[in-house]
C-alpha positions in Angstrom: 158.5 87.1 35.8 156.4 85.3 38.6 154.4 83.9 35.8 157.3 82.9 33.6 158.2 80.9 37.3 155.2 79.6 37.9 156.1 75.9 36.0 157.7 73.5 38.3 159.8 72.7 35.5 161.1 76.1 34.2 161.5 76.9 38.6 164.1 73.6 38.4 165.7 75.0 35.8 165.8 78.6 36.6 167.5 77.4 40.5 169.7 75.3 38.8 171.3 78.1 37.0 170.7 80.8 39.7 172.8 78.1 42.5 175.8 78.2 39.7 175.4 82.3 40.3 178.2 83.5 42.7 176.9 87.0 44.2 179.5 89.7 43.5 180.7 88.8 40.2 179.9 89.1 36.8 178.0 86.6 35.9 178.0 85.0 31.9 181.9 85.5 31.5 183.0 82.8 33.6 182.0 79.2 32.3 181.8 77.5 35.7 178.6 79.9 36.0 177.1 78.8 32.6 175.4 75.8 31.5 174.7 74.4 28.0 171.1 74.2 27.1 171.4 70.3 26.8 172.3 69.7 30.3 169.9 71.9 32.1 166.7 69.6 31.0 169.1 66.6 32.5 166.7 64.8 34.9 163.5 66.1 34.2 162.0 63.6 32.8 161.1 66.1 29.9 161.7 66.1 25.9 164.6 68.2 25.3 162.2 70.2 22.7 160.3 71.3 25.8 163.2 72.4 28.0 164.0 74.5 24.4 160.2 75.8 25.1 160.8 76.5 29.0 164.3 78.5 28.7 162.6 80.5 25.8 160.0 81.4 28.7 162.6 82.1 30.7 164.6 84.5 28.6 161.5 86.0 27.2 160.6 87.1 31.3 164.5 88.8 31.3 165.2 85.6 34.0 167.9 84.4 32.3 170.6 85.3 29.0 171.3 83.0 26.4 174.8 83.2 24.1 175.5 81.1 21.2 179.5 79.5 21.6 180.4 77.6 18.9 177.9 74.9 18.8 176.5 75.4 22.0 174.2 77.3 23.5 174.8 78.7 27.2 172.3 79.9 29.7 173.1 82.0 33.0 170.5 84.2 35.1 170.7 87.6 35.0 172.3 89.2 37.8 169.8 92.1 37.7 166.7 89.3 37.9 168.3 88.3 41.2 168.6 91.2 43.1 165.2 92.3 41.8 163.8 89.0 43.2 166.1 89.1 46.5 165.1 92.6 47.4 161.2 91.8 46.4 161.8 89.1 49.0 163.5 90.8 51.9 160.8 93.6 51.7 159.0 94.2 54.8 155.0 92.1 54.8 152.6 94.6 55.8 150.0 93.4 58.1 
């Protein structure tokens, strides 16, 4: 997961998708929470082939769930992936 993360560029993309995330609901039913795998590589500077390559990364480490609609294909993260990495973040540092 932390690997899969490790790219600046899959990180953008990975945030941009996590900040459309409302905590508390269910995420991938609800449009306003999805986004089409064309707009997410929109201002990176990057060939659209290798934002293909970075959410393929991204699904592959369980971050993030892809559906096919129509001609589009829609990304969201997975609620799960979240709360793993908010808890693994809130966890006391030991000195």
């Amino acid at each position: 997961m932390f690997k899969a993360l490790s790219n600046p560029h899959r990180l953008d993309i990975f945030l941009r998708l996590a900040s459309s995330y409302a905590a508390g609901t269910p995420c991938g039913t609800d449009a306003e929470m999805c986004e089409c795998v064309g707009e997410l590589g929109r201002d990176l500077s990057i060939a659209p082939s290798t934002v293909s390559h970075h959410i393929k990364e991204l699904r592959q480490a369980g971050l993030i769930q892809m559906e096919r609609r129509g001609r589009s294909v829609e990304c969201w993260v997975d609620p799960e992936m979240l709360t793993t990495l908010a808890m693994f973040f809130s966890r006391p540092i030991a000195v």
